[in-house]
LUMVEXSE-30018 format. One line per field, with one value per residue (C-alpha): residue number from 1; x, y, z; residue in three letters. Coordinates in Angstrom, 1 decimal. Layout:
LUMVEXSE-30018
vexnu c(NUM|...)
xx c(X|...)
yy c(Y|...)
zz c(Z|...)
lumba c(ALA|...)
***
This chain:
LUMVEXSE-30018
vexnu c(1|2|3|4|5|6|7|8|9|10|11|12|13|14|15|16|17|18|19|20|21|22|23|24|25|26|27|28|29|30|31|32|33|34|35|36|37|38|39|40|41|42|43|44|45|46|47|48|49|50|51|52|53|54|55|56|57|58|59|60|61|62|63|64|65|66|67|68|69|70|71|72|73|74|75|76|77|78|79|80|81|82|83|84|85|86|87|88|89|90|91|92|93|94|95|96|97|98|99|100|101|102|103|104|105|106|107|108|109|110|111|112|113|114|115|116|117|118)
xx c(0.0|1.4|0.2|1.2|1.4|1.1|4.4|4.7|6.0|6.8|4.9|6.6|5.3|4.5|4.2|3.1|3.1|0.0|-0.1|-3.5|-4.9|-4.3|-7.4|-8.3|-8.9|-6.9|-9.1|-9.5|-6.9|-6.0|-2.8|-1.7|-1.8|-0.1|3.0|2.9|1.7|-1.7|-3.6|-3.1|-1.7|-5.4|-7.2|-4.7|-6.8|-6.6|-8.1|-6.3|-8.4|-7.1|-7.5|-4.8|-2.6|0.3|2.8|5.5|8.6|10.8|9.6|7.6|5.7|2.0|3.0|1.3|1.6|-1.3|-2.2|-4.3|-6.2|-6.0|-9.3|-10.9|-13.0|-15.7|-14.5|-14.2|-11.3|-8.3|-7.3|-4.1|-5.5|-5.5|-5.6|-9.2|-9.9|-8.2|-10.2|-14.0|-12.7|-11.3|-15.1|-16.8|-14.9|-15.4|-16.4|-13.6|-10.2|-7.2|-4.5|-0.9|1.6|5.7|7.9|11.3|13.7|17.2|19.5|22.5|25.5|28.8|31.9|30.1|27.2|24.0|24.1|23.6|24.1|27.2)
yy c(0.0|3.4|6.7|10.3|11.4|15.1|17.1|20.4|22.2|18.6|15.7|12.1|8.7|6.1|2.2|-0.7|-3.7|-6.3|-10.0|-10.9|-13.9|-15.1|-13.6|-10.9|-7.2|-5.1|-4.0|-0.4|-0.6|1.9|3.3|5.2|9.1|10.8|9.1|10.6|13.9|13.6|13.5|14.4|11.4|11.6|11.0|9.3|6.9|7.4|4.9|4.3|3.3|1.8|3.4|1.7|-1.8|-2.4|-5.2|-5.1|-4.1|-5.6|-8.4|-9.6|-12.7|-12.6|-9.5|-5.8|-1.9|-0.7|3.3|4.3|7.9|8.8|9.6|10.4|7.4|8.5|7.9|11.4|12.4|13.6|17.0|15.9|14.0|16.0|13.4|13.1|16.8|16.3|13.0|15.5|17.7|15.0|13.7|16.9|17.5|14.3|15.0|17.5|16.9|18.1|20.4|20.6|22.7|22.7|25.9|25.9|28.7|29.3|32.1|32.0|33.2|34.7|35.4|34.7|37.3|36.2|36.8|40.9|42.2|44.6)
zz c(0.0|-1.1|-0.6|-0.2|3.3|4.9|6.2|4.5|1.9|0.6|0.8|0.7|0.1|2.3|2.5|4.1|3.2|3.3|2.0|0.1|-0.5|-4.3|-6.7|-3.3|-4.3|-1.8|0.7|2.8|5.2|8.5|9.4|12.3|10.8|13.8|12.3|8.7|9.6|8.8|12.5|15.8|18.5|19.8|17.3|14.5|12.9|9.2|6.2|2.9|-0.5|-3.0|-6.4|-8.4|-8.4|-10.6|-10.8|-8.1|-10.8|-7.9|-6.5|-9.5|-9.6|-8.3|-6.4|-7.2|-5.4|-4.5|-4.7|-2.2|-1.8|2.1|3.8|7.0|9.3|8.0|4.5|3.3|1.5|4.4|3.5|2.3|-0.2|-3.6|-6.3|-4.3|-5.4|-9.3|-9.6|-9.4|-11.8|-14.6|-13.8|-14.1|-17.4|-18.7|-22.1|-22.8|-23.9|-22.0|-23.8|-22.2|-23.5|-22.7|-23.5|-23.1|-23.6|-24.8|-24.2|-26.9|-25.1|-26.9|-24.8|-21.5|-22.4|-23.5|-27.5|-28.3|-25.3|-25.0)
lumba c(UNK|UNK|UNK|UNK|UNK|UNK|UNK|UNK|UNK|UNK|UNK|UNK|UNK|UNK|UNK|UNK|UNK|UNK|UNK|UNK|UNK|UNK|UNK|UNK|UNK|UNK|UNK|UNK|UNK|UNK|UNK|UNK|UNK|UNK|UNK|UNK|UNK|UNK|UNK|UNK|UNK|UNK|UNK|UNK|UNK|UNK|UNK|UNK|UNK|UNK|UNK|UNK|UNK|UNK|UNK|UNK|UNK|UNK|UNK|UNK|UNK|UNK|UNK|UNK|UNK|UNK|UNK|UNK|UNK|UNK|UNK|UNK|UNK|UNK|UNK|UNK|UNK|UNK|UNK|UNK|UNK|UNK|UNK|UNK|UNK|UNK|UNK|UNK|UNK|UNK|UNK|UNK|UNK|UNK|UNK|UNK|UNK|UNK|UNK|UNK|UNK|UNK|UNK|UNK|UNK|UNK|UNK|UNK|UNK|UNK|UNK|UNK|UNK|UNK|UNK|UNK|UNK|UNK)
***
């Protein structure tokens, strides 16, 4: 189980590991939140959901990762959780196509001074 947990300005991920019975769906799992940030030692219960399994690149075989979303006990999304938040709007815009575009830009330099420049 992978997810993103909550310390600030950068996020990292997480794991645990889980072993599921052959032909199982991984289920909704808890984890302690107080320990990634994400809930106070009081109340530190936090739920992930998986979204997404792939196969384990490492261990291979049978073996998968499973992406999970991070929510709340009462299964609303934790307010870490963006990909909850960008998931509603790829729904709501369903029937559009998205449009990306890259720029890059050069700076030509001549003599250690960018190209026309005295």
């Amino acid at each position: 189980y992978i997810w993103i947990h909550g310390t600030e300005p950068e996020p990292l991920m997480r794991s645990k590991t889980r072993i599921v019975k052959d032909g199982k769906e991984p289920e909704i799992w808890g984890f302690d939140g107080s320990s990634t940030n994400q809930a106070p030692g009081s109340n530190s219960d936090c739920v992930l959901r998986p979204v997404y399994t792939v196969p384990d690149p490492i261990r291979g075989g049978d073996n998968v990762l499973v992406l999970c979303e991070v929510e709340l006990t009462d299964f609303t999304p934790h307010p870490t959780n963006t990909r909850a938040k960008a998931r509603l709007v790829a729904e709501k815009y369903a029937d559009q196509a998205p449009h990306f575009g890259i720029e890059q830009e050069y700076t030509f330099f001549q003599n250690g001074r960018p190209l026309g420049w005295p």
